[in-house]
matplotlib code that plots the C-alpha trace (Angstrom):
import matplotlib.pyplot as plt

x = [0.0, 1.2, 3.2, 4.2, 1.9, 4.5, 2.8, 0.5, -0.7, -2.4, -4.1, -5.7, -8.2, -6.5, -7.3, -3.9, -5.5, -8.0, -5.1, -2.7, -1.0, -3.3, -2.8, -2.3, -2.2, 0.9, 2.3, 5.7, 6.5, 9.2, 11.7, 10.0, 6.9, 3.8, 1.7, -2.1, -2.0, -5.9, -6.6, -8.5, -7.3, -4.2, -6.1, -4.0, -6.8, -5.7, -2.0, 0.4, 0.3, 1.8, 4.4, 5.4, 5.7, 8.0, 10.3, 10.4, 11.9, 14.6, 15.5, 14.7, 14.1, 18.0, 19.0, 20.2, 20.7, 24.3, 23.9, 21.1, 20.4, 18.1, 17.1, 14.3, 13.0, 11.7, 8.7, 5.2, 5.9, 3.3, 6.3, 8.9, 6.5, 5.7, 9.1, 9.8, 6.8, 7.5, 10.2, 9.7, 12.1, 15.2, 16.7, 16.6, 16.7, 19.6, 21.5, 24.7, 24.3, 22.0, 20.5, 23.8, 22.6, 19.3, 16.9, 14.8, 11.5, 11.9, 10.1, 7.0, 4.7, 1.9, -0.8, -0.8, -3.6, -2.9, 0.9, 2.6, 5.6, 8.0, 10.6, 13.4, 15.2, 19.4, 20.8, 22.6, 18.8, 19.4, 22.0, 19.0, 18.6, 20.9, 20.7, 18.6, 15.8, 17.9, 20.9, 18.6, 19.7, 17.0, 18.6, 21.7, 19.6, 16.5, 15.6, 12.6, 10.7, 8.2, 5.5, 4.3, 1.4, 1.1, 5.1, 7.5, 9.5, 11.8, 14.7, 16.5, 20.1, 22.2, 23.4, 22.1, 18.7, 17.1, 14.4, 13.1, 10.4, 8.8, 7.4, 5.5, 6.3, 4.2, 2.8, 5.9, 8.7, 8.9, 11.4, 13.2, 15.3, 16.7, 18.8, 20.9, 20.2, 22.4, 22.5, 23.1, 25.8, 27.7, 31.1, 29.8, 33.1, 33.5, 34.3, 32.1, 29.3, 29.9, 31.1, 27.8, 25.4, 27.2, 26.8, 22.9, 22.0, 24.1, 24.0, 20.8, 18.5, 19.3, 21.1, 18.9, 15.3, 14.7, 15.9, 13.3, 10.6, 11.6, 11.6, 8.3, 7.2, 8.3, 6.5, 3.1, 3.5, 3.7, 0.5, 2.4, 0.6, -2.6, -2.9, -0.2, -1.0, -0.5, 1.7, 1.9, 5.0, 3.5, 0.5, 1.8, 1.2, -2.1, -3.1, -0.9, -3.1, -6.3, -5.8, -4.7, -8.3, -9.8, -7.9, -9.1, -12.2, -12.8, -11.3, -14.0]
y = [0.0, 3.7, 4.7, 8.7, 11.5, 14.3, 17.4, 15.4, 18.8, 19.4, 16.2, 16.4, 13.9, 11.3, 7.3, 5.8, 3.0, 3.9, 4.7, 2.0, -0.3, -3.1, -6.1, -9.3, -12.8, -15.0, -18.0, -19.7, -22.7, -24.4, -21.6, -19.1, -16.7, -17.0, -13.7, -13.2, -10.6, -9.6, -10.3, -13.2, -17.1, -18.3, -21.7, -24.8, -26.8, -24.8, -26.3, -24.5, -27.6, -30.1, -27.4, -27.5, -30.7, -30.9, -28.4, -29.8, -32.7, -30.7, -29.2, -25.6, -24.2, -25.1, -23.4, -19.6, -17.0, -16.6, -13.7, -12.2, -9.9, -7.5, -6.2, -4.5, -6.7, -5.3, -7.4, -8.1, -10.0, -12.8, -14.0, -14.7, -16.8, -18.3, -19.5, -21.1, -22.9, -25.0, -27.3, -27.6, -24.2, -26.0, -27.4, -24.1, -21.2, -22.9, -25.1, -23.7, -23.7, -26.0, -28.4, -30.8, -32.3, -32.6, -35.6, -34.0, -34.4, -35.1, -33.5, -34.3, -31.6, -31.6, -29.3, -28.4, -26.2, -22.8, -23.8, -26.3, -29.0, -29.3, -31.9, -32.4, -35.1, -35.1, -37.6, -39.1, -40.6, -43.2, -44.3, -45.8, -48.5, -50.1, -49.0, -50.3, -47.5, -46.7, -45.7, -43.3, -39.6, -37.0, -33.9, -35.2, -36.9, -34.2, -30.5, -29.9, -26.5, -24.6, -22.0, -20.5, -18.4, -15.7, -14.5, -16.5, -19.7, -22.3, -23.6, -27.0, -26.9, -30.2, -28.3, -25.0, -23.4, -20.1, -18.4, -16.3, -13.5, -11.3, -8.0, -5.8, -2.7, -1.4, -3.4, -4.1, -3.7, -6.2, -6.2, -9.6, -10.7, -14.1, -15.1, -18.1, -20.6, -22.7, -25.5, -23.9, -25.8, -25.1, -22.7, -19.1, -17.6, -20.7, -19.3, -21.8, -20.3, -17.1, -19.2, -21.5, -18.4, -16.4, -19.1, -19.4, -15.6, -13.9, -16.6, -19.1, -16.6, -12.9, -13.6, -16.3, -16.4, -12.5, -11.8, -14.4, -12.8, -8.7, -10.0, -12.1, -8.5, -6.4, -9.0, -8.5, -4.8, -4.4, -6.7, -9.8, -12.1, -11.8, -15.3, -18.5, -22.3, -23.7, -27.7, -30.6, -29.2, -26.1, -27.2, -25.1, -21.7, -22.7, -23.6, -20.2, -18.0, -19.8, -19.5, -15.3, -15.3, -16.8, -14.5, -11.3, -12.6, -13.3, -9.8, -8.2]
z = [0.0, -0.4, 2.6, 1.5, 0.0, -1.4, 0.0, 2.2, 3.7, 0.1, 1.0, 4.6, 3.5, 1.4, 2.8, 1.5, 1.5, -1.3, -3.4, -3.5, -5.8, -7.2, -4.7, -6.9, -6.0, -5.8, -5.5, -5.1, -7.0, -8.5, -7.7, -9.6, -8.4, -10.7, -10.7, -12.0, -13.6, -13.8, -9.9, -8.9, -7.7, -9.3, -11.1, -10.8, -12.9, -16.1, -16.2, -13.6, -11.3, -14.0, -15.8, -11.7, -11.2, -14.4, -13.1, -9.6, -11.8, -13.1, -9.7, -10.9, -7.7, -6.7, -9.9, -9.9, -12.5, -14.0, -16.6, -18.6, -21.8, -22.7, -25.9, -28.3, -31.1, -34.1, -33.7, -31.8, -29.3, -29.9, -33.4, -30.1, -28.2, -32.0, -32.4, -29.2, -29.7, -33.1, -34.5, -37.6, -38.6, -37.1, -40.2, -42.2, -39.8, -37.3, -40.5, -39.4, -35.6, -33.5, -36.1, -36.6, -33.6, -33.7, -35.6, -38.4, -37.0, -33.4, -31.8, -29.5, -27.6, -25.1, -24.1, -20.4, -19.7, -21.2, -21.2, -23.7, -23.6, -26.4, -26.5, -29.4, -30.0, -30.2, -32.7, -29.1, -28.6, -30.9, -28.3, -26.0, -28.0, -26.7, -23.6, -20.4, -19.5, -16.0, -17.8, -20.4, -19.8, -21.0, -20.5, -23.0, -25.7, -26.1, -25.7, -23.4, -24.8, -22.1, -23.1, -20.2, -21.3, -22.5, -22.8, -20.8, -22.1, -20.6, -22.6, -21.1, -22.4, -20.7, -18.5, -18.0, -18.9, -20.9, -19.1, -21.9, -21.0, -23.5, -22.9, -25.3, -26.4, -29.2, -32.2, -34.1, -31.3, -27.9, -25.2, -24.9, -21.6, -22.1, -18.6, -18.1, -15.1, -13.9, -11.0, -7.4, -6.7, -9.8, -10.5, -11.2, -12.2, -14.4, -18.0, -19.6, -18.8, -20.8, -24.1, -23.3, -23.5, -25.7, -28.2, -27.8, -27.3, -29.8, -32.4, -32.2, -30.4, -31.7, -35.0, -36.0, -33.7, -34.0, -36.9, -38.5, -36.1, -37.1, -40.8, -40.6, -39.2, -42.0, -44.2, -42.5, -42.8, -45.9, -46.5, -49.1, -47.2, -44.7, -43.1, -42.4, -42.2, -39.7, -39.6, -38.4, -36.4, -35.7, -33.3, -30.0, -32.3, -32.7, -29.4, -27.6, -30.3, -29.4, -26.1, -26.6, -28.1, -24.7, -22.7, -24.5, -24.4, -20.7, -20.2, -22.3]

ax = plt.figure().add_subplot(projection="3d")
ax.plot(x, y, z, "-o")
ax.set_aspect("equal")
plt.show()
């Protein structure tokens, strides 16, 4: 609630309590905090509770954050949750980067309430076929994806993970943060952490990620094409815009 009134003797009459900040409910899960937005009960029924129990498997809420980057994209922000929540533009967009180690169509994805799971497979999967199930190692053979509606996404790289949030700022222009977190009980000052992120934020996320989304936008502007189809791959986009629709809706 407000504590101060500037000149409060311009204000004899002022209830502070009429005029504070909008009190929203919160929770702590998982190591993160999860805020709704409009007011209201947080509801577990539309999702949160099994994206949580998926990151209390990964230990998340041991993990801490390393280093982070900020920047303005060119773009709405609803073509970065878009990309994060498909496949299918690996083998052409990230050729010359991530894609070497990935299986061509690998990827599986389920719906968790308003959220979605994405999982890639690496080549190094084909390796559990010979393998007994207790020796299988899931963080080394696939990429788990997060979309945590409506603009936050969870990458799961084999060691470390990218906790992208998306803000907007305008139609065509969104601010980006993309932090990197690793274990608690890892080396901070360890130096592979910078060549680690540097790799994925300057190369597979800014020079290749937005730079698809800022030219997808200039291609909507200028009206070439009014609609897109959506795959086979693609089926998180669908269900993250359906569910932007809902949203809207509820909010009149």
């Amino acid at each position: 609630m407000s504590l101060y009134v500037p000149s409060q003797v311009a204000f004899p009459d002022l209830a502070l309590e009429a005029h504070s900040l909008v009190k929203l409910p919160l929770v702590e899960r998982a190591g993160f905090v999860w805020v709704q937005p409009g007011g209201g009960e947080i509801n577990w029924d539309a999702g949160l509770s099994e994206v949580a129990a998926d990151l209390d498997f990964f230990g998340m809420s041991e993990h801490v954050v390393r280093t982070g980057d900020r920047r303005r994209a060119n773009c709405n922000w609803k073509l970065v949750v878009d990309a994060f929540s498909e496949g299918c533009h690996l083998k052409s967009l990230h050729k010359d980067s991530v894609e070497p180690f990935f299986l061509e169509h690998g990827t599986v994805f389920a719906k968790l309430g308003r959220h979605s799971r994405s999982v890639g497979a690496r080549k190094a999967i084909l390796e559990a076929r010979a393998l007994p199930q207790s020796q299988w190692n899931l963080r080394a053979w696939t990429t788990p994806f997060y979309t945590l509606f409506p603009n936050n996404m969870l990458v799961f790289h084999p060691d470390w993970v990218s906790r992208i949030t998306v803000y907007s700022d305008g139609t065509d222009h969104c601010e980006v943060q993309h932090d990197m977190l690793i274990p608690g009980d890892a080396d901070p000052e360890a130096g592979y952490w910078d060549t680690s992120f540097r790799l994925i934020n300057e190369q597979v996320f800014a020079a290749e990620d937005i730079a698809a989304c800022e030219s997808i936008q200039r291609m909507a502007r200028s009206g070439a094409d009014s609609e897109w189809p959506i795959g086979g791959l693609e089926t998180p986009v669908l269900w993250f815009h359906q569910h932007i629709r809902e949203a809207l809706q509820e909010a009149g």
